[in-house]
DOVO-437356 format. One record per residue (C-alpha): x, y, z. Coordinates in steps of 0.5 Angstrom, whole numbers. Each point is the difference from the previous one (the first is absolute). Example, Ala and Ser with C-alpha at 12.3 -4.5 7.8 and 13.67 -1.06 7.14 Angstrom:
<pt u="25" v="-9" w="16"/>
<pt u="2" v="7" w="-2"/>
END
This chain:
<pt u="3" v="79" w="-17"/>
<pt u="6" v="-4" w="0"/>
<pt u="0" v="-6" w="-6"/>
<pt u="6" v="-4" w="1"/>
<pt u="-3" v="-2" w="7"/>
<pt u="-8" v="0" w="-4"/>
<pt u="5" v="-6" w="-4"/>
<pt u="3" v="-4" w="5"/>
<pt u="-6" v="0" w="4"/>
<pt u="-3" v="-2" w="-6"/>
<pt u="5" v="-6" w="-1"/>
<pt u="1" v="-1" w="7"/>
<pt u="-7" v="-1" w="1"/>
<pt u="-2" v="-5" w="-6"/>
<pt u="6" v="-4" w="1"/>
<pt u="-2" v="-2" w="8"/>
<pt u="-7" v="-1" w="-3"/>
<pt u="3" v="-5" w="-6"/>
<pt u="4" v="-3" w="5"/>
<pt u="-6" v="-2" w="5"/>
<pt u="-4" v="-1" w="-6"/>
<pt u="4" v="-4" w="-2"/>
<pt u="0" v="-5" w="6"/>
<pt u="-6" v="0" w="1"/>
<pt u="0" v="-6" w="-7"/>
<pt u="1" v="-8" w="4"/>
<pt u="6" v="-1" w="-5"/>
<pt u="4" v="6" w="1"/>
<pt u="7" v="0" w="0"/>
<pt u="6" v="6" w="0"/>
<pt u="7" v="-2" w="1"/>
<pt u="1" v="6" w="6"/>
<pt u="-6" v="-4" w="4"/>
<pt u="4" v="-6" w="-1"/>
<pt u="6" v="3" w="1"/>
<pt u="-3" v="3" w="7"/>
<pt u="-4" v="-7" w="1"/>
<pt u="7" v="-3" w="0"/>
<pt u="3" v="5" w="4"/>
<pt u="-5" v="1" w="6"/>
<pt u="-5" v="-7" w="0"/>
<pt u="-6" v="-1" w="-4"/>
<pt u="-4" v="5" w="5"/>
<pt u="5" v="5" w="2"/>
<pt u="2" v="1" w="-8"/>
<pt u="-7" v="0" w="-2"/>
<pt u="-2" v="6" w="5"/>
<pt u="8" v="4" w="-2"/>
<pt u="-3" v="0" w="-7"/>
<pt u="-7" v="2" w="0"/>
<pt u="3" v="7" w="5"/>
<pt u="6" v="1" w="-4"/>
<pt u="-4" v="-1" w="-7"/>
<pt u="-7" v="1" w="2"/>
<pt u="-1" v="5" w="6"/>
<pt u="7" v="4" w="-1"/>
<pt u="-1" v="3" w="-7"/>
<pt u="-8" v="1" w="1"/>
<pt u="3" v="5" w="6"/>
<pt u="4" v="4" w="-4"/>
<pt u="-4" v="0" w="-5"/>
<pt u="-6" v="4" w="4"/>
<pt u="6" v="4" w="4"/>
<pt u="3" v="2" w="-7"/>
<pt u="-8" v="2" w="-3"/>
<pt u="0" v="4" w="8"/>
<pt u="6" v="3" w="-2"/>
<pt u="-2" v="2" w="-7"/>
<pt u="-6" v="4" w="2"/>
<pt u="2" v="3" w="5"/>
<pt u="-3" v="-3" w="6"/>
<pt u="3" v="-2" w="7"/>
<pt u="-2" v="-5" w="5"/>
END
């Protein structure tokens, strides 16, 4: 069992499910979704942002749990 990858899959995991918890609420408002917004449009920004932040570390965070115990997909 490998602790640091238990750790970062622990931090990773509760920082992807933050961050889309987090836009969930109306008056949500970060200044790297308004940097991306700004960058990409409104559309294409909002949709960097909920992968770079949300769907990415949820990943690495599961694959980092797999890691740790052992199991390989």
């Amino acid at each position: 069992m490998d602790w640091f990858s238990i750790i970062l899959g622990i931090l990773a995991t509760g920082f992807g499910l933050y961050t889309l918890n987090s836009r969930r609420q109306k008056d949500y408002s970060s200044a790297r979704l308004n940097a991306m917004k700004s960058m990409f449009g409104e559309n294409a920004g909002d949709k960097v942002h909920f992968i770079a932040y949300g769907i990415i570390p949820l990943v690495i965070g599961v694959m980092m749990f797999l890691k740790a115990f052992g199991i390989s997909l």
